[in-house]
Structure formats: C-alpha cells, structure tokens
C-alpha positions as CSV (number, residue, x, y, z in Angstrom):
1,X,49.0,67.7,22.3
2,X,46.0,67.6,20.0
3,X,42.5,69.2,20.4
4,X,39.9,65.7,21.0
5,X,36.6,65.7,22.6
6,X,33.8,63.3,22.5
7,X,30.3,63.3,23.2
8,X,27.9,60.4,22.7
9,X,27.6,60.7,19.2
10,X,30.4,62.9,18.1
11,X,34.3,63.0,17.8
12,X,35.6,67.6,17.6
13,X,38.6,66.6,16.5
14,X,41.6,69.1,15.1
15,X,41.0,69.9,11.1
16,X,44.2,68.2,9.3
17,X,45.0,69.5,5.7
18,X,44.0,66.3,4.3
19,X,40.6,67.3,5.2
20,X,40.3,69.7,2.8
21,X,37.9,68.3,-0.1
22,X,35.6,68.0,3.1
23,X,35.8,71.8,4.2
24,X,35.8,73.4,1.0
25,X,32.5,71.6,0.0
26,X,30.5,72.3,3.4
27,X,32.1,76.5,3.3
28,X,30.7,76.7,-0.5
29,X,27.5,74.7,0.2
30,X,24.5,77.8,-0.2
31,X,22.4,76.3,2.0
32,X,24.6,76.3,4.8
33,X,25.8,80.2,3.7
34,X,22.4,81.4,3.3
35,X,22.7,83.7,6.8
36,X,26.7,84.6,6.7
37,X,26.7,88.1,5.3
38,X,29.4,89.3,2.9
39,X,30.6,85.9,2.3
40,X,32.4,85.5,-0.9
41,X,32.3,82.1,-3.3
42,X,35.9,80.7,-2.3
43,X,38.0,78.6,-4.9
44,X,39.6,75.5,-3.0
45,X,42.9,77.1,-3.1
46,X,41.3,80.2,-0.8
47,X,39.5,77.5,0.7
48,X,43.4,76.0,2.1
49,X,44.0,79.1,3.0
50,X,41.1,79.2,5.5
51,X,42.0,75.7,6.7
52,X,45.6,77.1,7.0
53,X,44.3,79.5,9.0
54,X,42.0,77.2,11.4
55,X,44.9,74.6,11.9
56,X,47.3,78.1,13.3
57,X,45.0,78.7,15.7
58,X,45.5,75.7,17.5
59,X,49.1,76.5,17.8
60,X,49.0,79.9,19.0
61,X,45.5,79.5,21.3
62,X,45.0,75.7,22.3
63,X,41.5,76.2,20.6
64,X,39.9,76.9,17.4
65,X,37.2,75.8,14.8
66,X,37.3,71.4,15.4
67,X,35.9,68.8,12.7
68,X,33.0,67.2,13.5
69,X,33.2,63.8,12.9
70,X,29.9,61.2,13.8
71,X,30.8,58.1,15.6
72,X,28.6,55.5,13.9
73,X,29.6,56.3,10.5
74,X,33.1,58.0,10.8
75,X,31.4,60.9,8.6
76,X,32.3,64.7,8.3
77,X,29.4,66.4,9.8
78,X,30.7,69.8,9.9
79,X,32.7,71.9,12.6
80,X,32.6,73.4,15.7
81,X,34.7,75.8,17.9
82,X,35.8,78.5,19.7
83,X,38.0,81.0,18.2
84,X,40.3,83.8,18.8
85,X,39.2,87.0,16.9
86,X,41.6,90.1,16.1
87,X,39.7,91.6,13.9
88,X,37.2,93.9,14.5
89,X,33.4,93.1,14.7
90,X,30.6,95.5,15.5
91,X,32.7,97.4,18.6
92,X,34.5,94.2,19.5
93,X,38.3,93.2,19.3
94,X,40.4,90.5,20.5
95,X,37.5,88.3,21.6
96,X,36.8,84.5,21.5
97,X,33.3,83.4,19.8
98,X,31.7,80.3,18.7
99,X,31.1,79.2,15.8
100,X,29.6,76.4,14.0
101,X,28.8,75.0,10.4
102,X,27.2,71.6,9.6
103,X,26.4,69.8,6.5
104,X,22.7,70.3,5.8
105,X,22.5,66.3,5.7
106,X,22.9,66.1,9.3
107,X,20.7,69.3,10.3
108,X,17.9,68.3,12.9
109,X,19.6,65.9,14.5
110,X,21.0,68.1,17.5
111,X,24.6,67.7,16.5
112,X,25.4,71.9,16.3
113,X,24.1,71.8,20.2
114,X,25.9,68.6,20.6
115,X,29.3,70.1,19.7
116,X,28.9,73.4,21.0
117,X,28.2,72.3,24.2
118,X,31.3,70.2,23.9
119,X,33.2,73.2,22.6
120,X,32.0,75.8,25.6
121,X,33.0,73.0,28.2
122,X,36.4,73.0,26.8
123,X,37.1,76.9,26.4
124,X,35.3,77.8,29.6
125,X,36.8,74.8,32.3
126,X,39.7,73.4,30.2
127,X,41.2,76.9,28.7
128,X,39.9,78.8,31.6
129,X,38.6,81.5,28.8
130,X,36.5,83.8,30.9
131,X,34.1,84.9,27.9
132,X,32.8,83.6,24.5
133,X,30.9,85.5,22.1
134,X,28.4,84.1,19.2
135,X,27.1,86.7,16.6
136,X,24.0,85.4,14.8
137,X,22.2,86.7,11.9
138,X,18.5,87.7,13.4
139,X,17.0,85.4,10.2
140,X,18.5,82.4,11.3
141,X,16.1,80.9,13.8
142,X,17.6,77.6,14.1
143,X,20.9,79.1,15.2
144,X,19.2,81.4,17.5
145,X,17.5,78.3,19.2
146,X,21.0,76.4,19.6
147,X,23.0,79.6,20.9
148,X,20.0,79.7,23.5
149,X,19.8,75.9,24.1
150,X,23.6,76.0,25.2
151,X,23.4,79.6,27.7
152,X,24.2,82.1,25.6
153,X,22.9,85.3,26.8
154,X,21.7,88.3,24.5
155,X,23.6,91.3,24.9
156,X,22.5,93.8,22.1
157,X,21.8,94.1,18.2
158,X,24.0,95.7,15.5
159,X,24.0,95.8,11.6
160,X,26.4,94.8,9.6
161,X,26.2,94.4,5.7
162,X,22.8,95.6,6.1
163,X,21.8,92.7,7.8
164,X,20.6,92.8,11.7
165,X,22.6,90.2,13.8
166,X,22.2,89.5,17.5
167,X,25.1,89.5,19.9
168,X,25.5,86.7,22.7
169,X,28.0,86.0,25.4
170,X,28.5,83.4,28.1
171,X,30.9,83.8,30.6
172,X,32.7,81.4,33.0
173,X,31.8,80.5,36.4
C-alpha cells in the first residue's frame, strides 16, 4: 500500500519516477542548497539515481522522503520525510532522521512545519519508530525554528565539512 497523508493544505504523497523534472530542479536550486554541506551539482541522470533511491526506501522501510504536493493548486512544493540512514553521520549509524526541502516559492508559508509534523505522526504512531533524528546546519535559522516548532530536542553539536551542525531527536511516547 502506498505512503499518503494529508493535512489541511498539503498532500506527502510517495515520489513516482515521473516526478523527476520536479526533484531534480528543487535538489539543484542554490537557494534551497545554500546550508547542505559537501553537496555536489547533480546531472538529472544522478538526480534519478537519488529518486531511485528515495522510491527503495519505501519498499524496504514503509517510510522515506514524500512529495509535497499543495491542495489548492495540485503544485510540487517540495518533500518531506523520514528516512532510514546506514551510513555513518557524526557517531551515528542506522538511524531514522527527518528531512525536508521545499521550493523557495513556497518558503514562509509554514508548509516545512506542516509536513513534518505530518511526517513525525506517521513514523512515531503509524511505524511505531521509537526515535527520529534531524541534523541542521547551525546557519540555517529558519530550519532551526521548524525542528523546534515540531519537538525536536537538541542533543549536541558536531562539525562536519567544517561546518557546525546541531543534532536533534524526538522520541516516541
């Protein structure tokens, strides 16, 4: 069964292949990369990779990073989600964290709280995931205000890249 949930305003909604045009533009917009560190340019191709990538985690963890679609306009907002990490991260491993991107047309509006609220609802109750991590770049004050917005608690600082990021968890009730 497919990943859907709704808010007022939004539709997370599975990422489909044909949505690729879509994902490649909002992971090679420079506004929206401004605070990812070590981030490469990606072609389109690399881009499908990444999709590839997003649309497997669905299969093999019932969650992962969702389209964000807007419900008055049927537009691609961005995405939101929780994914399952293997790699290593600061001293982490095999952890779930939160992510979220949105197109800078739609910034203000409340949509990345929207989502991830929608998003931690569904790992936390629905998936029973007992703890999701977000890792934000210390510059990047308007994703520091959403991860607090929706309960994320600070846990401790690291570098990586040269570049100070803050480490945030929630855990299930």
């Amino acid at each position: 069964m497919a990943i859907q949930l709704e808010t007022n305003r939004i539709i997370l909604r599975e990422f489909m292949l044909h949505d690729l045009e879509e994902f490649h533009t909002l992971e090679t917009n420079e506004a929206v990369l401004k605070y990812l560190t070590n981030y490469p340019k990606r072609t389109l191709n690399e881009s499908k990779e990444i999709l590839c990538q997003v649309i497997e985690q669905y299969r093999n963890f019932k969650t992962g990073r969702l389209a964000i679609i807007d419900k008055a306009t049927q537009g691609f907002i961005g995405w939101c989600g929780i994914k399952f990490n293997n790699h290593k991260r600061h001293v982490y491993e095999n952890f779930y964290d939160l992510g979220y991107r949105i197109h800078p047309n739609y910034w203000g509006n409340g949509f990345a709280t929207e989502a991830s609220i929608a998003c931690l609802n569904y790992g936390l109750n629905d998936l029973e995931i007992s703890n999701v991590s977000a890792i934000v770049n210390t510059q990047n004050t308007q994703s520091l205000k959403v991860i607090s917005k929706v309960g994320f608690n600070y846990k401790e600082s690291f570098l990586e890249h040269n570049t100070e990021k803050h480490w945030y968890e929630v855990t299930r009730k």
